[in-house]
C-alpha atoms as a printed R data frame, in Angstrom:
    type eleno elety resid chain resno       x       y       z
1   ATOM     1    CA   UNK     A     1 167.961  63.108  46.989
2   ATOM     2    CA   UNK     A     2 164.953  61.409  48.341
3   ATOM     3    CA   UNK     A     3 165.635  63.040  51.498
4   ATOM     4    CA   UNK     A     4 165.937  66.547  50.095
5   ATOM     5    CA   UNK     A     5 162.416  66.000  48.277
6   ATOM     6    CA   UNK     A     6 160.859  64.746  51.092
7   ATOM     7    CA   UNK     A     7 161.675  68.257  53.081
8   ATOM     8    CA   UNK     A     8 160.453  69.945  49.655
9   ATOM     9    CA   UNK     A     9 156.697  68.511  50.001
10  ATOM    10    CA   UNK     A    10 156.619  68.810  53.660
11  ATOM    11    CA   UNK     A    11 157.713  72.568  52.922
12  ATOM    12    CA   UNK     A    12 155.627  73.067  50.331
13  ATOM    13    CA   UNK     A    13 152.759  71.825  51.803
14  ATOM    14    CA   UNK     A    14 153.395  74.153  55.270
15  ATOM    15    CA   UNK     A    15 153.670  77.351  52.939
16  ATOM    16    CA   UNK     A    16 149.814  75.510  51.384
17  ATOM    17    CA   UNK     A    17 148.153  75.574  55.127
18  ATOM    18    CA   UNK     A    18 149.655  79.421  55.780
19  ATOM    19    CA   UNK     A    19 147.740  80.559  52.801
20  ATOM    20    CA   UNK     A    20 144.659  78.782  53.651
21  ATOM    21    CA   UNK     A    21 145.146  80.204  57.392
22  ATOM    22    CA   UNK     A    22 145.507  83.730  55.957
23  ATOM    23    CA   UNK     A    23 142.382  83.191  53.660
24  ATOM    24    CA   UNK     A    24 140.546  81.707  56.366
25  ATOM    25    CA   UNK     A    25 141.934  85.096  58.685
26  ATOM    26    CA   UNK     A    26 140.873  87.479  56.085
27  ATOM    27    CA   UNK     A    27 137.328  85.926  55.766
28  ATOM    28    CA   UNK     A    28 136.154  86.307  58.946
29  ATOM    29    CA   UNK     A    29 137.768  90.049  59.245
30  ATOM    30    CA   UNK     A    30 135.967  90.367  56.166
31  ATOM    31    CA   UNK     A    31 132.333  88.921  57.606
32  ATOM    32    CA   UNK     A    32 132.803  91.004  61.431
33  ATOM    33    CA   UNK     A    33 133.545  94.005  59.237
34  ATOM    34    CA   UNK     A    34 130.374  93.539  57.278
35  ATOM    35    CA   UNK     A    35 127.993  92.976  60.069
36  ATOM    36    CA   UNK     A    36 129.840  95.742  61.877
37  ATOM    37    CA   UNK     A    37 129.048  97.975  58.971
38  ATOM    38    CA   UNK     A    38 125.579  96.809  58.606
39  ATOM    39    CA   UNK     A    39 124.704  97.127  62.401
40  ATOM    40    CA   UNK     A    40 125.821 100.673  62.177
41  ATOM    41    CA   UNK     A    41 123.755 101.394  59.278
42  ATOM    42    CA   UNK     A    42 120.664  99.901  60.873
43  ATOM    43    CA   UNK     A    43 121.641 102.091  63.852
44  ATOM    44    CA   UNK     A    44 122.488 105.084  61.624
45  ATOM    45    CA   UNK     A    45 119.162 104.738  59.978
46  ATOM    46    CA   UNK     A    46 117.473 104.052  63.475
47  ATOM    47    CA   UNK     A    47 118.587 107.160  64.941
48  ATOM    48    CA   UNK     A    48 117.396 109.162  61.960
49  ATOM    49    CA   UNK     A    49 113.671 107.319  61.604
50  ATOM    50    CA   UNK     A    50 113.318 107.971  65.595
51  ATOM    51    CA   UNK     A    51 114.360 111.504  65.341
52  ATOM    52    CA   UNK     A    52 112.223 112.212  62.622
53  ATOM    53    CA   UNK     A    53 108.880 110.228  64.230
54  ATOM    54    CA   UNK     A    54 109.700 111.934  67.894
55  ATOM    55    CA   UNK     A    55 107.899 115.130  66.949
56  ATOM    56    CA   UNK     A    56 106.729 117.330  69.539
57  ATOM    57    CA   UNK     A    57 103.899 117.322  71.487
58  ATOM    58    CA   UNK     A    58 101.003 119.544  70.148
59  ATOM    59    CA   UNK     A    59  98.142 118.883  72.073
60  ATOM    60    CA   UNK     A    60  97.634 117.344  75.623
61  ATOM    61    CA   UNK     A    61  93.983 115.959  76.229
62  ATOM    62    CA   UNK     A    62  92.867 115.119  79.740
63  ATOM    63    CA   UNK     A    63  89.935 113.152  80.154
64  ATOM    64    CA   UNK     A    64  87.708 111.830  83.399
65  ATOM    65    CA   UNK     A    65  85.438 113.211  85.893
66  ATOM    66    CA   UNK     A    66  86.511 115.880  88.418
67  ATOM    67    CA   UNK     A    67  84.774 117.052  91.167
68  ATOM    68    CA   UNK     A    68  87.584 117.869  93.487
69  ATOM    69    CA   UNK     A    69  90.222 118.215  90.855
70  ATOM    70    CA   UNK     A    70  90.808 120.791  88.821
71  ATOM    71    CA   UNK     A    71  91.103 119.778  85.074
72  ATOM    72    CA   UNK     A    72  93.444 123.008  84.232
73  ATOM    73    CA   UNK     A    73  95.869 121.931  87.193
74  ATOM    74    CA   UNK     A    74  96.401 118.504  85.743
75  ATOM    75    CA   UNK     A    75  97.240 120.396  82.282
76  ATOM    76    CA   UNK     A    76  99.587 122.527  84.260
77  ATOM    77    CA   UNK     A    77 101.269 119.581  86.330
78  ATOM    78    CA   UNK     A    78 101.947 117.973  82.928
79  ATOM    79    CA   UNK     A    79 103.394 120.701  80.863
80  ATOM    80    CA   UNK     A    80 106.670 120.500  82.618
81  ATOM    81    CA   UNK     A    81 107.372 117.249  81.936
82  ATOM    82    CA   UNK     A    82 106.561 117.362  78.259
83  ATOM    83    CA   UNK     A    83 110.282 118.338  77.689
84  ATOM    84    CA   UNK     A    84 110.869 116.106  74.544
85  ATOM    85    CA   UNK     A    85 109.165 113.938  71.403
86  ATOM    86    CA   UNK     A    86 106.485 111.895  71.377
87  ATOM    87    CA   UNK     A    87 108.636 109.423  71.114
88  ATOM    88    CA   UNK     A    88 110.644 109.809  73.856
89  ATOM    89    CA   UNK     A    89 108.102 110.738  76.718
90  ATOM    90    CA   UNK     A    90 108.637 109.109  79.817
91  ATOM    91    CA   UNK     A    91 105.182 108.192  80.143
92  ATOM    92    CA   UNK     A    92 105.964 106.369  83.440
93  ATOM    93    CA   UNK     A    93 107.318 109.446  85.574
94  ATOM    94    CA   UNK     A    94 104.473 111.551  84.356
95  ATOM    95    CA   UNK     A    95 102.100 109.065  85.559
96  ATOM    96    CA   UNK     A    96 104.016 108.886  88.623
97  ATOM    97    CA   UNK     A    97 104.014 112.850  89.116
98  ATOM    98    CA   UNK     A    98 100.360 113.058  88.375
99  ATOM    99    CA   UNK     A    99  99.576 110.163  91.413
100 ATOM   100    CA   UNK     A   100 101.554 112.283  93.726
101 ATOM   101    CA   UNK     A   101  98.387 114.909  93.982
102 ATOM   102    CA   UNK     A   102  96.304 113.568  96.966
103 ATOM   103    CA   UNK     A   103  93.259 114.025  94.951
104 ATOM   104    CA   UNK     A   104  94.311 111.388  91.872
105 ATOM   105    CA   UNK     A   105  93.568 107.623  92.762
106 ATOM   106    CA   UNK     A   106  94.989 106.617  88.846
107 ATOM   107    CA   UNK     A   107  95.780 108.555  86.311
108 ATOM   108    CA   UNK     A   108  96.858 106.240  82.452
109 ATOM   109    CA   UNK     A   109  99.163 108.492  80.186
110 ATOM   110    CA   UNK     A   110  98.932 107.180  76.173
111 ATOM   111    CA   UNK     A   111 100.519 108.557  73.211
112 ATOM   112    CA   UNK     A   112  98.047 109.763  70.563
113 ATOM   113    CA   UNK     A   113  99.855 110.157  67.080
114 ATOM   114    CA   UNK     A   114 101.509 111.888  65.586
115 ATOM   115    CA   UNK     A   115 101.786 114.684  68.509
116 ATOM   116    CA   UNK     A   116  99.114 114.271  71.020
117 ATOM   117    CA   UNK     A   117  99.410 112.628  74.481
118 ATOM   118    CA   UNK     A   118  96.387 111.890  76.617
119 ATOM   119    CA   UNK     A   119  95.683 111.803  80.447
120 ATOM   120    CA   UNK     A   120  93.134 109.399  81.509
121 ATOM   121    CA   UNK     A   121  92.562 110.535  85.583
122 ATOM   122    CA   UNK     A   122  90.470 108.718  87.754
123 ATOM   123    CA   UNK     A   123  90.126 110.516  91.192
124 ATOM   124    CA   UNK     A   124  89.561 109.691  94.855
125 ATOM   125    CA   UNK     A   125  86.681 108.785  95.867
126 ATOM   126    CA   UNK     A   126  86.072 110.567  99.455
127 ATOM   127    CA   UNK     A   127  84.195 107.439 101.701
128 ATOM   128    CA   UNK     A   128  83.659 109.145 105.194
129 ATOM   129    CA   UNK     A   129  85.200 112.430 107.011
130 ATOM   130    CA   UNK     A   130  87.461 112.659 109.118
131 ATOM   131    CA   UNK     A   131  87.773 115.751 111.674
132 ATOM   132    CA   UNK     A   132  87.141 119.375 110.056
133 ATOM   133    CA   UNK     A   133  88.612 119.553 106.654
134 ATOM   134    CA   UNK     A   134  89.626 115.731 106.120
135 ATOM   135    CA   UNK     A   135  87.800 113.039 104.500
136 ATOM   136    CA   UNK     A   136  89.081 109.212 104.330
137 ATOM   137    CA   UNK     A   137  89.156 107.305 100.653
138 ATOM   138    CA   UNK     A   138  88.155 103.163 100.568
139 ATOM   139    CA   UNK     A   139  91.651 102.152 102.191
140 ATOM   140    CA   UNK     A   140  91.881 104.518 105.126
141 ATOM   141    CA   UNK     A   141  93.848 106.996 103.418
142 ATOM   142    CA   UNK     A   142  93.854 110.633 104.693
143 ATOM   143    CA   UNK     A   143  92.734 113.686 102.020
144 ATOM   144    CA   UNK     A   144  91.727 117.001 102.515
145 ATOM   145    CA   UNK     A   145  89.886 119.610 100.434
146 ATOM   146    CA   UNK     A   146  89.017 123.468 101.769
147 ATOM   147    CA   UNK     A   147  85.580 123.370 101.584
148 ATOM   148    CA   UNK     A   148  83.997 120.312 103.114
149 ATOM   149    CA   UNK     A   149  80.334 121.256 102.962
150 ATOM   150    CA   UNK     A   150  79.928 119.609  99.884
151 ATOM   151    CA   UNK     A   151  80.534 116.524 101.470
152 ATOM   152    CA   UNK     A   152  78.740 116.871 104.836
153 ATOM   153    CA   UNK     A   153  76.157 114.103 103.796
154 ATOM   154    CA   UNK     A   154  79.452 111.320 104.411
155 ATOM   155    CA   UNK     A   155  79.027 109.834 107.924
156 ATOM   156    CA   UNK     A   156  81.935 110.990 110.748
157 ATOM   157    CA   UNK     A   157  84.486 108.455 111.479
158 ATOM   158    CA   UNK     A   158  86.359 109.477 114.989
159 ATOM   159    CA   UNK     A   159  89.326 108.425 116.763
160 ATOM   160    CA   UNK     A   160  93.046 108.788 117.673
161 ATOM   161    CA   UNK     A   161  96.166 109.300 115.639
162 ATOM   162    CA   UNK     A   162  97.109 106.535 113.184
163 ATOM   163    CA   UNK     A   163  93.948 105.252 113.655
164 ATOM   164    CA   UNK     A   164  91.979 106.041 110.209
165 ATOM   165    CA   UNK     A   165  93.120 102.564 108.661
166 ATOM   166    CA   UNK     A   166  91.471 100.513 111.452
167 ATOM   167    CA   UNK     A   167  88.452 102.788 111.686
168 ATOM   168    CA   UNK     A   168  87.609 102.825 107.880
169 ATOM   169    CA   UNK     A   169  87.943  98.904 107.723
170 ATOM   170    CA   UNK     A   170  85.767  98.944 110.601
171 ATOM   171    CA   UNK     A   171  83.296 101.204 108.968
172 ATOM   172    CA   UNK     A   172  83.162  99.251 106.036
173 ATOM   173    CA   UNK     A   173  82.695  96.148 107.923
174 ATOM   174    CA   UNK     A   174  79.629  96.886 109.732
175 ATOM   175    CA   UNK     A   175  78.495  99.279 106.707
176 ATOM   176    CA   UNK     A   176  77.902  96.119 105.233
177 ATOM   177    CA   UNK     A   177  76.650  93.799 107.975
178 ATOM   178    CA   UNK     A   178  73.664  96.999 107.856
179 ATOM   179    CA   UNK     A   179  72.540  96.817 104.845
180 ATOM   180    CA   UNK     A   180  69.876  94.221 104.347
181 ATOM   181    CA   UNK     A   181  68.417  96.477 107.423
182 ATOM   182    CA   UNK     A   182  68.393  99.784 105.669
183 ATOM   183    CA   UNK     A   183  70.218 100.955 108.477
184 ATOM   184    CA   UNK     A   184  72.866 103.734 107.835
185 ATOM   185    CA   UNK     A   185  75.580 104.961 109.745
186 ATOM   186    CA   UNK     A   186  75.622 108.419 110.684
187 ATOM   187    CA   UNK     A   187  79.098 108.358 112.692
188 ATOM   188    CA   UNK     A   188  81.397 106.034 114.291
189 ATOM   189    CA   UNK     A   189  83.655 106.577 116.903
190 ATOM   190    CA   UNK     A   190  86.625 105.357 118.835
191 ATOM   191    CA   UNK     A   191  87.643 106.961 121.818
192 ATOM   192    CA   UNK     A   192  90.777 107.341 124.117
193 ATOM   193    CA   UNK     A   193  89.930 103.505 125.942
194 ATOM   194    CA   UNK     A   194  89.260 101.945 123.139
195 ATOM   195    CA   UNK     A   195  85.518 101.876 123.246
196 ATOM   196    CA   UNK     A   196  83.375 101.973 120.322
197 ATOM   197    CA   UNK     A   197  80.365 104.165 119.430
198 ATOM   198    CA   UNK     A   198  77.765 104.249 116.601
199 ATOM   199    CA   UNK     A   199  75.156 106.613 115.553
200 ATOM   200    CA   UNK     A   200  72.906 105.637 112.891
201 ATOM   201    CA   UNK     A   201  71.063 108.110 110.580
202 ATOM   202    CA   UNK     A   202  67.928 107.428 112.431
203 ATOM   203    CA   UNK     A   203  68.793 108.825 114.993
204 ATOM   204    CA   UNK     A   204  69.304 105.649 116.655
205 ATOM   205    CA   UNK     A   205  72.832 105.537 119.183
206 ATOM   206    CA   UNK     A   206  74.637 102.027 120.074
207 ATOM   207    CA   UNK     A   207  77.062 101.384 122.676
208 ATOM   208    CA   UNK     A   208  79.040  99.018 121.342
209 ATOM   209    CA   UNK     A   209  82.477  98.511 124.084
210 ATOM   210    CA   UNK     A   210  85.977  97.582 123.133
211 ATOM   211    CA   UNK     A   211  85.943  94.044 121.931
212 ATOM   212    CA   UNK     A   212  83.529  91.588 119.466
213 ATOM   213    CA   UNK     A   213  81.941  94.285 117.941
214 ATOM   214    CA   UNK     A   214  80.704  92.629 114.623
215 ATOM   215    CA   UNK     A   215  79.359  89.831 117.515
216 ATOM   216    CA   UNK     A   216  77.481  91.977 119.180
217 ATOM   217    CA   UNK     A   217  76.498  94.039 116.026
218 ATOM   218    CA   UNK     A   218  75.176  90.332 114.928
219 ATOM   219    CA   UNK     A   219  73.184  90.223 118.286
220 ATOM   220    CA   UNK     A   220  71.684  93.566 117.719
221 ATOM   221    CA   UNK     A   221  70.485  92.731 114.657
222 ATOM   222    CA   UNK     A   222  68.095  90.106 116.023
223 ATOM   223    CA   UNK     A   223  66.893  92.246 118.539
224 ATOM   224    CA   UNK     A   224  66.016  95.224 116.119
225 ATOM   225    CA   UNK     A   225  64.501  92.684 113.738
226 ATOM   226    CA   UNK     A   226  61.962  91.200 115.756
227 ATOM   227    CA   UNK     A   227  61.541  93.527 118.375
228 ATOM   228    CA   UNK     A   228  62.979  97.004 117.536
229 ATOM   229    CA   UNK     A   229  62.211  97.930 114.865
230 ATOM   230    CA   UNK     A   230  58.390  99.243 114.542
231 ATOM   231    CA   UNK     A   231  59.394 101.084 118.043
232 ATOM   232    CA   UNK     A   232  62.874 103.402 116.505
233 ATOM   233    CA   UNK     A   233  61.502 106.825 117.261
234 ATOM   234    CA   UNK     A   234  60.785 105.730 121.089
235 ATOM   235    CA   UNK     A   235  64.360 104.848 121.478
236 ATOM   236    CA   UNK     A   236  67.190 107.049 122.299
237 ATOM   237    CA   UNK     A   237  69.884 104.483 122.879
238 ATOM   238    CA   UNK     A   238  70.866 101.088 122.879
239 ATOM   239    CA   UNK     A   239  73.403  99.677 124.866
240 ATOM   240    CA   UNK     A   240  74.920  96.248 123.419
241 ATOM   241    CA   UNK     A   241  78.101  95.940 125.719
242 ATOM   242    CA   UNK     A   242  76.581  92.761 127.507
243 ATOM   243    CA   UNK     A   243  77.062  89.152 126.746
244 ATOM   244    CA   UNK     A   244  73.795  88.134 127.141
245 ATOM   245    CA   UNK     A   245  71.307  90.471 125.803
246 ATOM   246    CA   UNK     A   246  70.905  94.348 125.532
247 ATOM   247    CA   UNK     A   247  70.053  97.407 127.401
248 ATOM   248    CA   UNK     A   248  67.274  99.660 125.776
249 ATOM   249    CA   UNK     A   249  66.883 103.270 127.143
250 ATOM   250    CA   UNK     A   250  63.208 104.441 125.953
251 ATOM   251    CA   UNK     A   251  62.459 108.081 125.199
252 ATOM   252    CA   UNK     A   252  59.693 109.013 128.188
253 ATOM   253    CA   UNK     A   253  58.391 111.749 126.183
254 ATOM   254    CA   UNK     A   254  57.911 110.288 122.995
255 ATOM   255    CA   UNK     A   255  56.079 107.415 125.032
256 ATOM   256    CA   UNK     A   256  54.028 109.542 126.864
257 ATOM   257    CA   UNK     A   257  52.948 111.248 123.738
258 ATOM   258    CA   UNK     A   258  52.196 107.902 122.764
259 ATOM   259    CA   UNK     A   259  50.113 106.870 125.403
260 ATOM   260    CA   UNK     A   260  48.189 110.136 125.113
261 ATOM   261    CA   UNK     A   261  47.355 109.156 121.412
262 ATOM   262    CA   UNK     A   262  46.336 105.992 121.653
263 ATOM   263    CA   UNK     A   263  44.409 106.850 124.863
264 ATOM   264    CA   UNK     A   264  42.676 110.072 122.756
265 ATOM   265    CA   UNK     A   265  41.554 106.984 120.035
266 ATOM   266    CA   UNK     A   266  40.141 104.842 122.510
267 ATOM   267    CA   UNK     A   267  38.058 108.050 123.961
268 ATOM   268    CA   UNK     A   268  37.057 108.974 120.616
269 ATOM   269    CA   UNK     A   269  35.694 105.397 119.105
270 ATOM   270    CA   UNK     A   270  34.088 104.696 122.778
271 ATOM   271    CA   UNK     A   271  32.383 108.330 122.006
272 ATOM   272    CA   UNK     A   272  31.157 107.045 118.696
273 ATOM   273    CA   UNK     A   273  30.452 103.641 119.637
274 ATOM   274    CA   UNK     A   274  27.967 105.684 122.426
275 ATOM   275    CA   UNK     A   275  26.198 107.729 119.712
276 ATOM   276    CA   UNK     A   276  26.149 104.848 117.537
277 ATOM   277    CA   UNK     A   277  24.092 102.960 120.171
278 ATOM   278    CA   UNK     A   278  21.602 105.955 121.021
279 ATOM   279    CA   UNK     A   279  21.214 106.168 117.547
């Protein structure tokens, strides 16, 4: 008897942990079938908020100053690409279209509520020019426009293929190096050997050669400052290939001239100084 109630409470008490396994079963079903339910209704609802805030696009503004773009053809790049809601722009591919055009440096695309969307474009900024119809930007970069009188003011870079990277940094380089001279570069040039030229906007030409140019721009420098300078429109050239020093070649006509000048004032005041004394 003892043993039959013994293998009563031990079945008993299995049949007591199956119920408490189902309970425990039906719990959790019941807890993933809530969160289940209530992650589709937050997506539900999602879905419906987003499709009623992605309205269309009324009213695209772009904004910046153009002188070599045209405002209407950035409107007209754009309106393609406008193909859904506000919402669901893709702000970074029409940014990326719109930096394409060789004319755009930046261009910043916002959304302006509730339908607007506004272009920010900031353009190129043409540095020197390059051949007939090209112009280079700060980092060497080729552009072109079809009228470049407008920028025939920019100084003339020169040189081989593939070579508008080196010759802007070059530029720039000695650009700077200039300045506390008030010197300005009119063109610079680098031909076939590998020799450089430079004309400045005085009028002023320097042979430079093929190596230390910034060295021997340094060297020139010197030279111009303390002895150049107060004699520019009696030079036609300067040649600063050499280590040591510099070759000047003088303009003979503007001397002479000279000469004639100062020899007319001497004439004159010993003229006066005579009358003076008879006086």
């Amino acid at each position: 008897m003892a043993i039959n109630r013994l293998k009563a409470g031990v079945a008993g008490q299995g049949e007591s942990s199956s119920w408490k396994e189902k309970l425990s079963w039906l719990s959790r079903s019941l807890s993933l079938l809530f969160v289940v339910a209530l992650i589709t209704g937050v997506i539900w609802g999602g879905e419906k908020v987003f499709h009623k805030l992605d309205v269309p696009i009324g009213v695209i503004s772009v904004k910046g100053q153009f002188s070599y773009v045209d405002q209407g053809e950035v409107q007209r790049r754009v309106e393609p690409l406008v193909d859904g809601g506000i919402l669901s722009l893709n702000l970074g591919g029409i940014r990326g279209q719109l930096e394409l055009h060789p004319w755009i440096e930046q261009a910043t695309v916002s959304r302006q509520w509730p339908g607007g969307l506004v272009i920010t474009v900031k353009e190129e900024v043409p540095i020197a020019r390059w051949g007939k119809t090209g112009f280079l930007n700060s980092r060497g970069e080729m552009l072109e426009i079809p009228d470049n009188s407008i920028l025939a003011h920019l100084p003339l870079l020169q040189g081989g293929v593939n070579t508008e990277r080196s010759l802007m940094k070059a530029y720039r380089e000695i650009a700077q190096l200039l300045q506390p001279s008030s010197l300005k570069i009119a063109s610079l040039k680098r031909d076939e050997r590998g020799a450089w030229q430079l004309s400045l906007v005085n009028g002023l030409a320097l042979i430079i050669g093929r190596d230390q140019v910034m060295e021997k721009m340094r060297r020139f420098l010197v030279v111009w400052t303390s002895t150049l300078k107060g004699k520019a429109e009696q030079i036609v050239s300067v040649d600063i290939r050499y280590d040591n020093g510099i070759a000047v070649q003088w303009d003979k006509q503007s001397i002479d001239e000279k000469n004639k000048e100062e020899q007319s004032l001497q004439a004159l005041k010993t003229k006066v100084s005579n009358l003076s004394g008879k006086v």
